[in-house]
C-alpha positions, 0 to 999 in steps of 0.5 A, a space after each residue: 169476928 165470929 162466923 156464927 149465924 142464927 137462922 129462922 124456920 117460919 113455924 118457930 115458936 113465937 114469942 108469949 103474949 106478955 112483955 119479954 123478959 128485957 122489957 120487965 124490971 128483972 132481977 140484978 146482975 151477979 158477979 160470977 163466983 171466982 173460979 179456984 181450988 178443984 174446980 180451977 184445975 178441973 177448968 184448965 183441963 176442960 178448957 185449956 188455953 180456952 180458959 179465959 173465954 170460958 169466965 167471960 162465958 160465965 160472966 155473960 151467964 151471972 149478968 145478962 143471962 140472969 137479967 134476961 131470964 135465962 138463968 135464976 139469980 140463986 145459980 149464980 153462986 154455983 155456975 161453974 160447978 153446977 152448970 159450966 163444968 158439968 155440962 164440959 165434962 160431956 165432951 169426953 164422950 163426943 168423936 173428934 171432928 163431930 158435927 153436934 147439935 145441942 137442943 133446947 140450947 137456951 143458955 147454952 148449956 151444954 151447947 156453947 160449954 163445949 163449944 169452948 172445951 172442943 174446938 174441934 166440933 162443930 155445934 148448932 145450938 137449936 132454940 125456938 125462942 126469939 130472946 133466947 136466941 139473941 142473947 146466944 148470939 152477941 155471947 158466940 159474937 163477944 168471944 168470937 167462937 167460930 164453930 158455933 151455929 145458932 139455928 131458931 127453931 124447935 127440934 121437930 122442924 129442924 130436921 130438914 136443914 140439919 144434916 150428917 149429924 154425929 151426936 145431939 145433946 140435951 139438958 133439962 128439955 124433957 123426960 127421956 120417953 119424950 126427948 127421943 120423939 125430938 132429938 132421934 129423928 135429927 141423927 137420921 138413923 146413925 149417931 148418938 144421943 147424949 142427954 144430961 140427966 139426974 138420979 132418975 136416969 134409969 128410970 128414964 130409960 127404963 120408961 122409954 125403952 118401947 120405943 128404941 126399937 122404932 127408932 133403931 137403938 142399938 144400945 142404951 146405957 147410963 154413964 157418969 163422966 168426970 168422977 176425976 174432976 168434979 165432985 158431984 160427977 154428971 150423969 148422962 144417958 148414952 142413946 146410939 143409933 
């Protein structure tokens, strides 16, 4: 079984003060889009002999992932090229043997897509949400991933258990100028940020760049990351410390 665990900080975000997504109608599963074509041959590069828990992966995200709320039913369509791939390719740019912490993990995008392309990470997926954290769980506990920790909790008080971290990644959390004041702090002075952005990614730093020097940034660049596999390449802002 996995040897996943979910921890708990005291000040983690509670829940809304409305009925949770499970207990809402929600919308209805999908069937995940069938895997073929270019988009096969870039899955069995990322993931290798992987492959097979990365559809189950992506059949949890078309099903309970959408139920719950996690991710809009018009996703279900384009998961593997939109989400699953592009958040996999990022795995080229982490070291060997990197211990990572993925930040605002919600569905596990890009925490657990590579989890399941580098088995040679280890990976703390941080959530402050209580669902969300849940559903990460019986995801990383039904394809029996044992590198993945789930840790509840924001970025911000998550510093202190987390340690001798080499990389932290984001997706869709914040605008940069705001995301270093979270995820730059965990790397305790050594490290590197890759956060996964669009066509603003420039512009991004070009905005936060007043507060690298506070931080230590040695170097900030934007980098396109699997121009051979995919055909709308991911962006990601490489941030290092």
């Amino acid at each position: 079984m996995a040897q996943s665990r979910s921890s708990k900080t005291h000040d983690a975000a509670p829940e809304p003060s409305q009925p949770s997504a499970e207990s809402r109608p929600g919308p209805d599963p999908q069937p995940a889009p069938p895997l073929e074509g270019a988009e096969l041959e870039a899955a069995q590069q990322l993931f290798g002999d992987r492959l097979e828990l990365a559809k189950r992966y992506t059949e949890h995200l078309a099903s309970s992932g959408i139920v719950r709320g996690l991710i809009g039913p018009r996703e279900a369509p384009r998961l593997w090229e939109r989400h699953v791939l592009n958040c996999a390719v990022v795995q080229e740019l982490i070291p060997k043997n990197a211990r990572v912490v993925d930040v605002g993990s919600g569905a596990g995008l890009p925490g657990l897509c590579l989890a399941l392309a580098r088995p040679d990470i280890s990976i703390t997926l941080v959530e402050p949400l209580e669902r969300r954290v849940q559903w990460l769980d019986e995801v990383i506990e039904d394809l029996e991933l044992t590198n993945v920790t789930v840790l509840r909790a924001r970025a911000e008080q998550a510093k202190a258990e987390l340690k001798n971290i080499d990389v932290v990644t984001a997706r869709a959390v914040s605008a940069l100028i705001g995301l270093v004041d979270i995820t730059l702090p965990l790397l305790k002075g050594k490290g590197q940020l890759l956060a996964l952005k669009g066509r603003s990614a420039q512009d991004e730093v070009d905005k936060a760049k007043k507060k690298f020097n506070r931080f230590g940034v040695r170097s900030a660049e934007v980098l396109t990351v699997g121009e051979d596999l995919l055909s709308e390449p991911t962006t990601v802002v490489r941030l290092e410390l």
